[in-house]
C-alpha positions in Angstrom: -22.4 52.8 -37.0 -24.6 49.7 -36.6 -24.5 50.0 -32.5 -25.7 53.6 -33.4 -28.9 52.3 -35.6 -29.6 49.7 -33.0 -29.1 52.2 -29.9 -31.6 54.2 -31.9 -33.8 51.1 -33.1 -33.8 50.0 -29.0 -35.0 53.4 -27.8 -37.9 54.2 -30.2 -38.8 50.5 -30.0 -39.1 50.9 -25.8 -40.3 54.3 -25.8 -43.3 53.3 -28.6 -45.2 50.1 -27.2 -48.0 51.1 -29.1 -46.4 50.4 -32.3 -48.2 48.5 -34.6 -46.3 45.1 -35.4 -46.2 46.0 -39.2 -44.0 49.4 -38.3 -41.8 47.4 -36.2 -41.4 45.0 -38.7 -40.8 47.7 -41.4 -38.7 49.0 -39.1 -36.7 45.4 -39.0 -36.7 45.3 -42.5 -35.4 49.0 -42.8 -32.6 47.8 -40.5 -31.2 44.6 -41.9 -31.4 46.4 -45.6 -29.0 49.1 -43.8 -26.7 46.7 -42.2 -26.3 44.4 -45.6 -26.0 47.7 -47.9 -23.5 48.9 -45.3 -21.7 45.9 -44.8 -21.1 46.1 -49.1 -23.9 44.0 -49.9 -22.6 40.8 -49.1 -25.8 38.1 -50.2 -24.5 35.5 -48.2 -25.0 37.6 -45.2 -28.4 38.9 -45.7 -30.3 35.6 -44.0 -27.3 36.1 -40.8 -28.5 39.9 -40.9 -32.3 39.3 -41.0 -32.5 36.5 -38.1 -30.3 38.4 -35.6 -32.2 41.5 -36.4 -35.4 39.8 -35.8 -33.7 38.3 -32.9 -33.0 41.6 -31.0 -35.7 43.9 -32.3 -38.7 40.9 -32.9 -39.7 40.0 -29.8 -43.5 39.7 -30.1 -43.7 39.4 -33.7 -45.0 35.8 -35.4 -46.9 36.2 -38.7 -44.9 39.5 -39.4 -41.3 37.8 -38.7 -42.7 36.5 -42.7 -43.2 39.6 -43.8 -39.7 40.7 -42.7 -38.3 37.9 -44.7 -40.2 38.1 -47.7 -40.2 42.1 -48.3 -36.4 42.1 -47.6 -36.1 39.0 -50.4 -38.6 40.9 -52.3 -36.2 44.2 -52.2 -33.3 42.6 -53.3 -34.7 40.4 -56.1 -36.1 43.4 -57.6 -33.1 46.4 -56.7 -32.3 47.1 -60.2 -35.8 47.9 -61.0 -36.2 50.3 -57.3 -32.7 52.0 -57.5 -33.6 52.8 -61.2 -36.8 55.2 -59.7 -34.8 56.3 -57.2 -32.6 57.5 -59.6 -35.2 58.6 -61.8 -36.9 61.0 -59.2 -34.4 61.8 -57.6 -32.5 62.8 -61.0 -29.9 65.7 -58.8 -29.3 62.6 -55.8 -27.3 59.9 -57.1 -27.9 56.7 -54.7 -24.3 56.9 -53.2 -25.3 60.3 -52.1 -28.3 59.4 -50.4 -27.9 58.5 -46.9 -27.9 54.7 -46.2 -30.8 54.9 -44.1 -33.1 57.4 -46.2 -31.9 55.1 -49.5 -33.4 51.8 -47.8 -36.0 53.6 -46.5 -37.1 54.3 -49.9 -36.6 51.0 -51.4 -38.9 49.5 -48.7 -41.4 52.0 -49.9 -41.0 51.8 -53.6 -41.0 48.2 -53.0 -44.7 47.8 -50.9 -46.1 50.3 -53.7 -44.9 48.4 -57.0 -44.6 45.3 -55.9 -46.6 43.8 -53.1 -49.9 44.2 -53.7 -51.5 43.2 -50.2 -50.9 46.8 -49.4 -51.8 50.0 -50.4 -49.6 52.6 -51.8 -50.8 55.6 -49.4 -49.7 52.9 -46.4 -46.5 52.2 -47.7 -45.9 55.9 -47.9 -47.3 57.3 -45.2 -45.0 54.3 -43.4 -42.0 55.2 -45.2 -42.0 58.5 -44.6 -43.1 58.0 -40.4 -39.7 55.7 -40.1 -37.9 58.4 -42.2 -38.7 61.0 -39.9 -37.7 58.4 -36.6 -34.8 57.2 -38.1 -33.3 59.4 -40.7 -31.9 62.9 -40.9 -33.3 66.3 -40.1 -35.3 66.3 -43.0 -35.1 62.7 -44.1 -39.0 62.6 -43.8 -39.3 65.4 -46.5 -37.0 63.9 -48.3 -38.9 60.4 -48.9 -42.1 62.0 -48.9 -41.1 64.2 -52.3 -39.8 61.3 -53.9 -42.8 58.5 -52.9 -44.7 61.4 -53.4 -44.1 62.2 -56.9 -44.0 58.8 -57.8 -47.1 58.3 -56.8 -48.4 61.1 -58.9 -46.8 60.1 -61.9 -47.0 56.2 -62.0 -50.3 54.5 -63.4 -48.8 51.1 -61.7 -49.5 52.3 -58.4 -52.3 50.8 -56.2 -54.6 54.2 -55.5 
């Protein structure tokens, strides 16, 4: 499964060089959240996850290799609060029925629009859902867009 993500993470990596380095790192972060929620959460992994991710996939990167650290801390110190909107707008997915990838996916983005307030909620969606659509399922993008979506309809915390 991993060798999967990462033939995937390789290839759109390669055949984008216009990326920005924030996606890429998003994209980082995305991954090493996969690999530790697939590996069963293990939190004495996470740092072994996070440097060999940015070790294969963040080549280039200085000042964002930070931002891959910190929003990956930054999503596990606060995963009771994001898994609990997850659950609440997506009331008919329960979490362990949402893919691995489309779930992280989401708490990246719940997590840059509640809780890191350098940047603005219709970035972190419109971010969320663009590595949704590369990443994810057939309709993974739709997916994360309803749910970041209505979220950000709903919520007076968010940063319009």
């Amino acid at each position: 499964m991993f060798q999967c993500l990462n033939v995937v993470m390789l290839t759109c990596l390669h055949i984008q060089p216009t990326m920005s380095k924030r996606h890429i790192a998003r994209s980082i972060v995305m991954q090493s959240l996969y690999q530790w929620d697939f590996k069963g959460q293990p939190a004495a992994a996470l740092p072994t996850i996070i440097e060999q991710t940015l070790t294969e996939f963040g080549e280039g990167l200085t000042s964002d290799k930070e931002y891959v650290r910190k929003t990956v801390a930054g999503v596990i110190s606060q995963l009771p609060k994001i898994d609990s909107l997850i659950e609440q707008y997506a009331p008919h997915w329960p979490l362990s029925q949402i893919s691995i990838i489309d779930r992280n996916i989401l708490r990246v983005g719940i997590y840059e629009i509640n809780f890191a307030s350098d940047i603005p909620a219709k970035v972190a969606i419109n971010e969320a859902i663009e590595i949704a659509k590369t990443y994810g399922g057939q309709s993974s993008g739709k997916f994360v867009n309803g749910i970041l979506g209505a979220m950000y309809k709903t919520m007076d915390t968010f940063k319009h």
